[in-house]
C-alpha positions in Angstrom: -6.7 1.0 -8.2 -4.1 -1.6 -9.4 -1.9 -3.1 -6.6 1.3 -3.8 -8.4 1.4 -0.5 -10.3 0.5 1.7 -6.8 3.4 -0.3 -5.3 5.3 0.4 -8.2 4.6 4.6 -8.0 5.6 3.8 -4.1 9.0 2.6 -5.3 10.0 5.8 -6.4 9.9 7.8 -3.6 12.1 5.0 -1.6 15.0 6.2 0.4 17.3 3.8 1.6 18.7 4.4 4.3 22.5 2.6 5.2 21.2 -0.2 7.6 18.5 -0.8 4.7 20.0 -3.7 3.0 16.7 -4.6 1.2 13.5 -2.7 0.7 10.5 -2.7 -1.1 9.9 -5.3 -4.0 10.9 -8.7 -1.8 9.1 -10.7 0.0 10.2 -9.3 3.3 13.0 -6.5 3.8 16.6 -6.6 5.5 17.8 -4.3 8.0 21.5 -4.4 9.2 21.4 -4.7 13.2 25.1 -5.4 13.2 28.4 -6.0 11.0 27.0 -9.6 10.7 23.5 -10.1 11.9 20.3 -9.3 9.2 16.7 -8.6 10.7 14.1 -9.5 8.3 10.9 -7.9 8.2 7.4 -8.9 6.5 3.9 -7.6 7.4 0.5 -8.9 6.1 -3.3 -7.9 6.2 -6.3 -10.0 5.9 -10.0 -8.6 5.9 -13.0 -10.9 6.2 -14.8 -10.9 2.6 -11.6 -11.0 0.5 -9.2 -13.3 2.3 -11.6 -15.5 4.0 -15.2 -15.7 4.5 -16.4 -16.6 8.0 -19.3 -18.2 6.7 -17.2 -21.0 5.1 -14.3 -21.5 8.0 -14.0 -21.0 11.5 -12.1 -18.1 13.4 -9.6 -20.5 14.4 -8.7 -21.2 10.6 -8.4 -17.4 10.4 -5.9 -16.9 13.0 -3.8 -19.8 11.9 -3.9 -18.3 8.2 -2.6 -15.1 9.2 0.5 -16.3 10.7 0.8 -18.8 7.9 1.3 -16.0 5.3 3.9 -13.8 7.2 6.0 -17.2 7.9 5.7 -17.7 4.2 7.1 -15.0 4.0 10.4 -15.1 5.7 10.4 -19.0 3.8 10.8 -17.8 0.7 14.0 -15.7 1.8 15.6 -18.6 2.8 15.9 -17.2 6.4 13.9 -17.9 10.0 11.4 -16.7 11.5 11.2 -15.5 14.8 8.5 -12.7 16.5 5.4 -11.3 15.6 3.4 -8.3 16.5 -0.3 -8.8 15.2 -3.3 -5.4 15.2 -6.5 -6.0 15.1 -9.8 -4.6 14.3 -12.8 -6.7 15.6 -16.6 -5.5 14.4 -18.7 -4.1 17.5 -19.7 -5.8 20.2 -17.3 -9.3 18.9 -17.9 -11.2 21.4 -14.4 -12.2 23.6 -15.2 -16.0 23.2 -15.1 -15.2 19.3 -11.8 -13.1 19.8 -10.1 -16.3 21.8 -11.0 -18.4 19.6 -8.7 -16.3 16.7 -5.9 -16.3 18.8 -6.0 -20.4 20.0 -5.7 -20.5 16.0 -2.3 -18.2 16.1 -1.1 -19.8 18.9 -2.0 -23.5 17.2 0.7 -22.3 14.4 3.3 -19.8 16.0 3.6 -22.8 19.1 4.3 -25.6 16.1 7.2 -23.0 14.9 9.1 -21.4 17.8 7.3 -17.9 16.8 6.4 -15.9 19.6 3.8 -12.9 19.5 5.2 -10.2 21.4 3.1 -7.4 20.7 0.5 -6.0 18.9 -2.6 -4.0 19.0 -6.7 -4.4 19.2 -9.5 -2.0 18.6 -12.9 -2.2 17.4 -15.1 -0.1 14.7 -17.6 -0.4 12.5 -16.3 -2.6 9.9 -15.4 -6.1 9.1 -12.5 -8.1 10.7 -9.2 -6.9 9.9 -5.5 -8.7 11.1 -2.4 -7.5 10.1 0.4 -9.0 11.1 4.4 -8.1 11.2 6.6 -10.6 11.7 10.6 -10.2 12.2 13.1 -13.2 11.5 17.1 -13.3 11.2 19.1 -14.7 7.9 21.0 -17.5 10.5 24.3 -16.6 8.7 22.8 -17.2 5.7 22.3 -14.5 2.5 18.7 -13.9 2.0 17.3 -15.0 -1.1 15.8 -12.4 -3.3 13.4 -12.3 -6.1 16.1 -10.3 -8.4 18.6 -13.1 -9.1 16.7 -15.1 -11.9 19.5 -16.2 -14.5 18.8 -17.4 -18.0 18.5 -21.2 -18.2 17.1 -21.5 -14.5 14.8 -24.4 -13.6 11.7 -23.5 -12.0 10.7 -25.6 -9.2 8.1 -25.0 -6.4 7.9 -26.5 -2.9 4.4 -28.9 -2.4 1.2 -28.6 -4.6 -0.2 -25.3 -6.6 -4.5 -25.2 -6.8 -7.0 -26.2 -4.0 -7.8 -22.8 -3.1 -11.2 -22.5 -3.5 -11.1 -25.9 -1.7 -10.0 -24.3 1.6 -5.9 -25.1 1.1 -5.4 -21.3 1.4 -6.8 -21.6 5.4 -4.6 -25.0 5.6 -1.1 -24.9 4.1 1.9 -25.4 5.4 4.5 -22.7 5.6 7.8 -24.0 3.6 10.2 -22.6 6.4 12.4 -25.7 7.0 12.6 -26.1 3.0 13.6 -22.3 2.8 16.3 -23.0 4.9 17.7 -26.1 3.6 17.5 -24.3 0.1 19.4 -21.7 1.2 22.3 -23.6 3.2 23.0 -26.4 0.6 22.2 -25.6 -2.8 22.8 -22.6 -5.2 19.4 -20.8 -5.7 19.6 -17.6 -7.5 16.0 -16.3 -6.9 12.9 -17.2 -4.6 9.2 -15.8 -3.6 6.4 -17.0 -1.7 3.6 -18.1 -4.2 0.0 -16.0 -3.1 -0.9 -14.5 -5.9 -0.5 -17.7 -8.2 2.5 -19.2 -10.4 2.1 -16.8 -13.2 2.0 -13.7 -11.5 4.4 -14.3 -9.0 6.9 -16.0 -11.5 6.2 -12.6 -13.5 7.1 -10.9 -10.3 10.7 -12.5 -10.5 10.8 -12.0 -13.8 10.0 -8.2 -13.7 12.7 -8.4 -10.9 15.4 -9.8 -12.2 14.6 -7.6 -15.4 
């Protein structure tokens, strides 16, 4: 199954509703929850075997990348983050050493910025570890920044270092929420996302956007 053209079939159906603002096809969505105030909205899953391999990092690293990606998230709207709800699947008998040990590596990152977990949801079942995280954020005043605004002529410019993936950097980066922010507030930036797929498809991914 192809990723991009299921979430393109998706699209389709889409029925915004009023207080929608933003749906599918940015990096997180916008409901209206007043004349003046946006909530942003942004949700991510990793499974062990295709977003990280236990073997190579610890479960701390894990928990800690998981939050990572959703702030990311609400970064490259230009807007701040603020609450998350995180589900999880541990395999059978996990042991609850092993399952403190994930979250002292979401608390390591949601402590460092002001993001509180305020909900969530744990089972167990016969399959590999599974987080999914939603996190919730507000635009401070601010317009969030889409991937649809690309303009002819623009310079493109990225926040830190591309590569080092298979070097561990995807366990270890730092979420570009203070840049997003600054970005947003001070200069004119027509079109943003939050690079996990690599430069060339996610710049294709504003391109297709901003058609």
């Amino acid at each position: 199954m192809g990723e991009f053209s299921f979430i393109k079939w998706i699209r389709k159906r889409e029925k915004r509703r009023k207080d929608v603002i933003l749906g599918i096809g940015d990096d997180c969505a916008a409901i209206n929850v007043s004349s003046d105030k946006l909530c942003l909205i942004t949700t991510d899953m990793l499974v062990d075997g295709t977003h990280f391999d236990l073997k190579k990092c610890t479960i701390k690293d894990v928990g800690r990348k998981a939050i990572a990606c959703s702030i990311s998230d609400v970064a490259a709207m230009g807007c701040q983050a603020t609450v998350a709800v995180i589900s999880i699947c541990f395999p059978e008998h996990t042991a609850e050493k092993f399952a403190r040990e994930l979250y002292e590596g979401i608390w390591s990152i949601s402590d460092e910025y002001n993001i509180e977990i305020v909900g969530g949801d744990i089972i167990s079942g016969r399959s590999r570890l599974c987080i999914n995280v939603t996190m919730l954020g507000r635009d401070e005043g601010l317009k969030p920044i889409r991937r649809s605004g690309a303009k002819g002529g623009d310079v493109i410019l990225v926040t830190g270092t591309l590569g080092g993936s298979l070097l561990g950097k995807h366990l270890h980066f730092e979420p570009r929420l203070k840049e997003g922010l600054l970005l947003n507030k001070h200069f004119k930036i027509h079109a943003m996302i939050d690079i996990s797929d690599g430069l060339t498809a996610d710049l294709n991914h504003i391109l297709e956007e901003s058609s």
